[in-house]
N, C-alpha and C positions, 0 to 999 in steps of 0.2 A: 351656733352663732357665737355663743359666750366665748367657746377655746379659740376659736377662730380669730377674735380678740384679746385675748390673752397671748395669742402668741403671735401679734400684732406689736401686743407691749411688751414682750418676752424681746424680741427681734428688734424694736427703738432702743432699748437699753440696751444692746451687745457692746461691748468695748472691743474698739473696733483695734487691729491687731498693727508691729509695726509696719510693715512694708504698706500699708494704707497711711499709716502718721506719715509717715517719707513722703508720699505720692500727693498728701495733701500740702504740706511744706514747699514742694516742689512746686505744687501749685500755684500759691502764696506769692511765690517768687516769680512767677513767670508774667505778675501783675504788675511787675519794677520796671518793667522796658515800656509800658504806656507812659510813662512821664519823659521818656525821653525820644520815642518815636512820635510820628503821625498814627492816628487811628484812621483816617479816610486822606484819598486825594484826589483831587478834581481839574481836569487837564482841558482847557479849550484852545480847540486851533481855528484858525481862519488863513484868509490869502493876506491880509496885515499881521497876523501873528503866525505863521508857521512854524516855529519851533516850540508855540504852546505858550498859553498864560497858565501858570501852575498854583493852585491853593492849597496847602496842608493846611488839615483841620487837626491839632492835637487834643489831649484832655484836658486841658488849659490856655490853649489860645489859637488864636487864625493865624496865618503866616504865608505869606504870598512868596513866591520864588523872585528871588533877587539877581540882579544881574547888573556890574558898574554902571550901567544906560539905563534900566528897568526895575522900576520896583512893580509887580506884576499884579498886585493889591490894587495899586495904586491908580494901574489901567484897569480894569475890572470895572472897579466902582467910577471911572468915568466914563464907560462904555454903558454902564448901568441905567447914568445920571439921564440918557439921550432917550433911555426907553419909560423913563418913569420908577426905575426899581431901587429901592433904599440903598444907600450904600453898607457895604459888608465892613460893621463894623465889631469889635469883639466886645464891647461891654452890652451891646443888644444879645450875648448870646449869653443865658442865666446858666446853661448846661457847663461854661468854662467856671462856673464857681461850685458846681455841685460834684461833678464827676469827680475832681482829685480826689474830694471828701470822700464819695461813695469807696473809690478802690480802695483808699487808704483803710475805710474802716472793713471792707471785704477782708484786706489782707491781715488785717487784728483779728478779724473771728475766725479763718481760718488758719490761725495761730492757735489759737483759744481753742479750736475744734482739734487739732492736734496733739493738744497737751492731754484735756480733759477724757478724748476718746471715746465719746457714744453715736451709736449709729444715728442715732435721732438728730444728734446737734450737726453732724453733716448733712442729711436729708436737708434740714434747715438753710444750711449754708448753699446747699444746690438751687436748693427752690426760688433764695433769695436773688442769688446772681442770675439766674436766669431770667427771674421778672427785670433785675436792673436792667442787664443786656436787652431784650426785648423794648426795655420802655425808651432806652436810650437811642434803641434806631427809631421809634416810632415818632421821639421829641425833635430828633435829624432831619424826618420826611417834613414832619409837620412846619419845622422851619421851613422849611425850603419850600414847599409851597404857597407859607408866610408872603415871601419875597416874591413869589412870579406870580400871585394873581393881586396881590397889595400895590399894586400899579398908579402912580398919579398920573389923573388923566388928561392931563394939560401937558403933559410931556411932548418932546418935540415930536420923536418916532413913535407910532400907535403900532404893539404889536398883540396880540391874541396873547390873555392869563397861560402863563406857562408851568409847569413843576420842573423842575432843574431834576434830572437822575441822581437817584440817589445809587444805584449800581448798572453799569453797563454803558451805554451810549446811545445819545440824541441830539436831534438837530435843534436849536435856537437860533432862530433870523438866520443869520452868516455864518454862523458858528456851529464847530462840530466838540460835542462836549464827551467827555469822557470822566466816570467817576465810578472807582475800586476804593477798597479795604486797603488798608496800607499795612505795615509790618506790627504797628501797637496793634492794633484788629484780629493781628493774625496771634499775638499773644493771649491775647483776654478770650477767643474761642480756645483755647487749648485746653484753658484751666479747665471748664466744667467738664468734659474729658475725662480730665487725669481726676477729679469727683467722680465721675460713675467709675473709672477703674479701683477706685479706694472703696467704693460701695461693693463694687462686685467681688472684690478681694477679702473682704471681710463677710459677705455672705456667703462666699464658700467655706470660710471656717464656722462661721455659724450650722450650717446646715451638715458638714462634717460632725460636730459634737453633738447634735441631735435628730440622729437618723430615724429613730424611733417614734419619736415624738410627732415628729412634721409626716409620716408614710401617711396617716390618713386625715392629714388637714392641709396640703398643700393644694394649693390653688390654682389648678392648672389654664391657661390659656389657650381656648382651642388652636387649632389649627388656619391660619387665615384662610379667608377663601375669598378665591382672583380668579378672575375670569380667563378662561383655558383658550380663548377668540384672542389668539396672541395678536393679529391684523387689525385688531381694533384700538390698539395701544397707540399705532400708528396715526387712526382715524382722530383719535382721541388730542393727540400731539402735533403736528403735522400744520393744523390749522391754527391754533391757536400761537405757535412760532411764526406762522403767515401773517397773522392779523400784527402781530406785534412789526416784523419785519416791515409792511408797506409804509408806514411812518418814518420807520428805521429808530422806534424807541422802544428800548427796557427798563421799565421802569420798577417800583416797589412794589406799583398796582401788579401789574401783568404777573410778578409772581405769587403774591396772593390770590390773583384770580386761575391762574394754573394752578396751584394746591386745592384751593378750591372745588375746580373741576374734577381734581384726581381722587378727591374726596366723595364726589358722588359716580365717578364711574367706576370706582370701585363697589361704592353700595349698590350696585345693580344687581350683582346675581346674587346676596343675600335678602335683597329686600324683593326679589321675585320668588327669590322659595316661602319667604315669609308671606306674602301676596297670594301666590299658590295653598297653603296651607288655611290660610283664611277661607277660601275658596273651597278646602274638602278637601284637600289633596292630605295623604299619609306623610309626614317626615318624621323619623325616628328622634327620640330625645334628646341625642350626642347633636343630629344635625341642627335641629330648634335650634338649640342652644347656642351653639357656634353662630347661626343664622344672625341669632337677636344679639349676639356680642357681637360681632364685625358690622353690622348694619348699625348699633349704636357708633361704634369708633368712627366709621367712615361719613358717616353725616352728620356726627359732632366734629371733627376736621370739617368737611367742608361751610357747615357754620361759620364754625370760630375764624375761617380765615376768608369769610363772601361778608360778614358784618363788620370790616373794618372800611369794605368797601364801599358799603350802604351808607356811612360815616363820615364819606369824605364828597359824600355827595353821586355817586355812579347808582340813582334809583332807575334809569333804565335797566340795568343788569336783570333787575327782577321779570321785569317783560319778558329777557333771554331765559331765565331760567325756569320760568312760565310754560316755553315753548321746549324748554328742554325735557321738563316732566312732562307734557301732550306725549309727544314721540315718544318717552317711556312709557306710558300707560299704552302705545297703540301698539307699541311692537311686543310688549305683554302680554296685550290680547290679541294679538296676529299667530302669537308662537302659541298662547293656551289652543286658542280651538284650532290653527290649521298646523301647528309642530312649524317648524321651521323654512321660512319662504322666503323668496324675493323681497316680496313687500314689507313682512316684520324686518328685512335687514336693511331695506331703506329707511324706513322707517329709525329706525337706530345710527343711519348713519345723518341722517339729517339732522338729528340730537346733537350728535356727537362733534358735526362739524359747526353747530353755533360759536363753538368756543372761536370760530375766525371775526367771527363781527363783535363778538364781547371780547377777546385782547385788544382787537381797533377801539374800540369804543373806549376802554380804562388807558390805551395808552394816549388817546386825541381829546378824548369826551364829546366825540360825536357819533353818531348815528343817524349815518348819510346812508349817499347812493352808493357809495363804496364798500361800506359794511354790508349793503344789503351782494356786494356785487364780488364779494370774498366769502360768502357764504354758498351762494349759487356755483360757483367757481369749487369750490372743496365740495359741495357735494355733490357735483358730475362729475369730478375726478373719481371721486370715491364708490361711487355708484358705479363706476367702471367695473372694479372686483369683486360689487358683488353679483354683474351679470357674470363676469369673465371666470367666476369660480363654478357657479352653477351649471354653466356652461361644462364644468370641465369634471362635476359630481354626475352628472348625466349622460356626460360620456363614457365614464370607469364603470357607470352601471353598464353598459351594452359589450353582450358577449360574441365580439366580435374581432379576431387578428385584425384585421385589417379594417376600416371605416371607408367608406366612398361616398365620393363626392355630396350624393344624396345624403347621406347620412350625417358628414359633414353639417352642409347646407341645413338639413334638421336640426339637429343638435345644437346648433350656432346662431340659426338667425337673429333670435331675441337679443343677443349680444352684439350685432352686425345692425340691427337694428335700432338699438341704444345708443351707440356709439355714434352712428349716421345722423340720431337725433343729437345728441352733445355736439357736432361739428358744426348744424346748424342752429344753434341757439348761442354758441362763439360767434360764428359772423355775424349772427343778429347783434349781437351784443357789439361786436368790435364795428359793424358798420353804424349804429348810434351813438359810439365813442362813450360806450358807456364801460368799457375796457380798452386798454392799451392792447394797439397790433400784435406787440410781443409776447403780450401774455399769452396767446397761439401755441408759441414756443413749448410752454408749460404741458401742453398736452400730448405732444408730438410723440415722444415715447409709449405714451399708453394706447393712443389710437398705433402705433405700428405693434405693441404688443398685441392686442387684442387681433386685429387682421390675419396676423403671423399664426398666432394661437389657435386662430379658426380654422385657418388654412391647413395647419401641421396637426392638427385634432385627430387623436387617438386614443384609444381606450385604455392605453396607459398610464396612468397618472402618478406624478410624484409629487403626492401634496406638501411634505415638507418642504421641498426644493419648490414648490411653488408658490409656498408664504416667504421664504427667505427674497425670492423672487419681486413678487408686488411689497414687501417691505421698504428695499431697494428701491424700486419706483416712487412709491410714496416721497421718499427720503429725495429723491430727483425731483418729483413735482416741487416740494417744498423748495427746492436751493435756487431751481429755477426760476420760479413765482419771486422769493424773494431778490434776485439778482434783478429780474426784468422790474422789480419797484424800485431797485436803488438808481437803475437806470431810466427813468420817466423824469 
C-alpha cells in the first residue's frame, strides 16, 4: 500500500512536459470568446410570434433579440406579467456577477499551471472547472424553475408551476420553446478536453521513464462488464424516449433520470454474479473482482445522478425504482432455479420498461392514468420479443428441413396467442379512451411481424439478422408512439 502511494506522489509532482504547457495555454484562451459570445439561447414561437422571441443568456448579462419594431425582452416579460411570472430581469441574476470572476481567475490558474508545470496543479485545475461547469448549469436549472413555479397567484391567466427547458424543447400555454448551448458553451466545454489531453500527454512521458518501476504497481482496471442481451438496450431506451416524447419535453430532469437508469442497468449482470456468489456459486478471483468494481461504479452513477432528483422534489421516483428492484430480484430468481424463461424475461422487461412512466413523471410531475398507460403500452410491445424469440430458439432446436403446418402451429402458438391477447387488451383500452385510436398504429408492425414469422417458421434461424431485426421495430414503435402523441 505504502509504494502504491509513493508513487501516487511520485506521479502528482511529474513536471508536466511542453506540448502539455501548449495544450493548457491553448486552453486558457479558448475561455476569451465566453465574454463575447452567448453561453445559452432560448427561442419561443407561437401564432403571435412566429419568427421567435429570442433571449441570449451571456456570462454577464440577459439580452433579448432586437428588431427596429421589437425589443423581444421586452415582450417576454409582458407575456410573463399575464401568467404571474417575475419579470426576466438581470440584476435578479447573481450568476452575471460571479461567472466573469470565476473564468477570469480559471484563466490566471491555468496560466499559473503552465508556467509552474506539475501534474498535481493541473489535476487541480480539472477538478476545479469541472465542479464550476457542473454547479453553473445546476444555478441555470435552479433559476429557471425559480421563475415557473414562483407564480403570483392573483394573476390574470392561471396556468400549472412550469420549468422552462433548460436544453431541448417544450410546450408552455401557446408557446413552443426551444433552448441550446450557444457558441460561449461550446467554448468552455472544450477546455477540460484539451486538460485531459495535457494529462494524458504527460502520463505517457511519465510511464515512458519508469517502466520498471510502475511493472508491478500499476493499477489495472478490469475489463467492464455489459450485458451481452444487446435487445435489451433497446427495452432499456425506447421507453423512456416515449415517456419523455407524450408531453413533447426534454428536460434536465429526463436526463439525469436516463443516466440514472443506465447506471443501474448496467449494474445488472455484475451485481447478479455478486448475488450468485453470495448464494454458493464459484466465481474465480479476477471475476469477484471486476464484479465488485463495475457494480460499485454503476450504482454510484446511478446514485449520484437519481438524488439530484429526489432534491428537486420527484419522491415518487422511489415507488418506480421500488418496483424496478421487485422485477430484478424476480427475474434473478426465475433464471437461478429455472435458467432462463419466458417469465424471467418478462419479468426484466416490465423493469426495464418503468423507465416510460418515470421520464413522464420527471418531465410533467404527474403520475396519472397516462403513466400508468405508457407503461402497459411498452410492456406488451416488448413482451412481443420475447414470445417472438422463444418462438424462434424452439424452432432452431427441431431437426427438421422442412416444418408443417402442425409444427408450425406447435411451435407458435404461445406467441399467436400473446399477441391475440395484446390486440384485445388495445381495444379494451382504446374503447375506454384510455388510449388514443392511433396509438393502434404503434403496434401494427409487430402484430404483422409476429403472424408473418409464424406463418414463415423454420428451423432456420438467423439470430443476428433477427436482433438487428426487432431493434429496427423497437426504433418504429418508439417514432410512432411518439408521432401519434404530437398528434393528440
Amino acid at each position: 500500500m505504502q509504494k502504491y502511494v509513493e508513487m501516487a506522489t511520485s506521479f502528482f509532482e511529474t513536471p508536466i512536459d511542453l506540448r502539455s504547457r501548449a495544450m493548457i495555454i491553448v486552453a486558457a484562451l479558448l475561455l476569451v470568446p465566453t465574454y463575447f459570445f452567448p453561453l445559452w439561447n432560448m427561442t419561443l414561437y407561437s401564432n403571435q410570434f412566429p419568427d421567435g422571441l429570442v433571449i441570449n443568456i451571456y456570462s454577464y448579462k440577459l439580452e433579448g433579440g432586437r428588431t427596429p419594431n421589437r425589443d423581444d425582452l421586452r415582450e417576454i416579460n409582458a407575456l410573463n406579467h399575464y401568467i404571474g411570472m417575475r419579470p426576466l430581469v438581470q440584476d435578479d441574476f447573481t450568476e452575471f456577477k460571479w461567472i466573469p470572476f470565476v473564468i477570469g481567475g480559471v484563466m490566471l490558474l491555468a496560466f499559473r499551471v503552465a508556467v509552474l508545470g506539475k501534474m498535481a496543479k493541473l489535476v487541480d485545475l480539472f477538478v476545479l472547472f469541472t465542479y464550476f461547469g457542473l454547479f453553473s448549469l445546476w444555478s441555470f436549472y435552479h433559476k429557471l424553475y425559480l421563475y415557473g413555479h414562483e407564480l403570483d397567484p392573483s394573476a390574470a391567466v392561471k396556468v400549472a408551476p412550469f420549468t422552462p427547458p433548460i436544453f431541448g424543447h417544450s410546450t408552455m400555454a401557446n408557446f413552443e420553446v426551444y433552448s441550446f448551448p450557444d457558441i460561449g458553451s461550446y467554448f468552455m466545454a472544450a477546455m477540460p478536453l484539451f486538460l485531459v489531453a495535457a494529462m494524458w500527454l504527460s502520463r505517457r512521458m511519465y510511464v515512458r521513464e519508469r517502466p520498471a518501476e510502475l511493472e508491478h504497481v500499476v493499477v489495472r482496471i478490469p475489463e467492464p462488464i455489459i450485458t451481452r442481451e444487446h435487445g435489451s438496450w433497446a427495452v432499456l431506451f425506447v421507453p423512456i424516449i416515449v415517456g419523455a416524447a407524450v408531453p413533447g419535453v426534454c428536460t434536465l430532469h429526463v436526463a439525469l433520470l436516463t443516466t440514472s437508469a443506465l447506471g443501474l442497468f448496467l449494474s445488472y449482470v455484475p451485481l447478479q454474479m455478486l448475488l450468485r456468489e453470495l448464494g454458493g456459486a464459484r466465481l474465480d478471483a479476477e471475476r469477484l473482482r471486476a464484479s465488485r468494481f463495475w457494480a460499485a461504479i454503476y450504482v454510484g452513477v446511478a446514485i449520484a445522478f437519481f438524488i439530484p432528483l429526489l432534491l428537486e422534489g420527484y419522491w415518487q421516483l422511489v415507488l418506480i425504482a421500488g418496483g424496478a428492484a421487485i422485477f430484478f430480484l424476480t427475474n434473478f430468481s426465475l433464471t437461478r432455479f429455472f435458467e432462463k424463461s419466458i417469465l424471467s424475461d418478462l419479468a426484466a422487461v416490465a423493469g426495464l420498461t418503468l423507465g416510460a412512466p418515470g421520464s413522464y413523471y420527471v418531465a410533467t410531475g404527474l403520475i396519472d392514468l397516462t403513466a400508468g398507460m405508457l407503461w402497459i403500452m411498452n410492456f406488451l410491445f416488448f413482451g412481443s420479443g420475447v414470445f417472438y424469440v422463444y418462438m424462434k430458439i424452439r424452432a432452431a432446436g427441431v431437426r427438421k428441413p422442412e416444418l408443417t403446418w402442425a409444427d408450425k402451429l406447435s411451435l407458435g402458438k404461445l406467441n399467436l396467442i400473446y399477441h391475440f391477447v395484446v390486440v384485445s387488451i388495445l381495444i379494451v383500452m382504446t374503447a375506454q379512451h384510455s388510449t388514443p385510436q392511433l396509438a393502434l398504429v404503434a403496434f401494427v408492425p409487430m402484430m404483422i411481424h409476429a403472424i408473418y414469422g409464424t406463418l414463415k417458421l423454420s428451423s432456420r434461424v438467423r439470430f443476428r439478422q433477427l436482433g438487428f431485426l426487432l431493434l429496427a421495430q423497437s426504433a418504429l414503435f418508439g417514432f410512432l408512439l411518439s408521432i401519434v402523441a404530437e398528434m393528440k
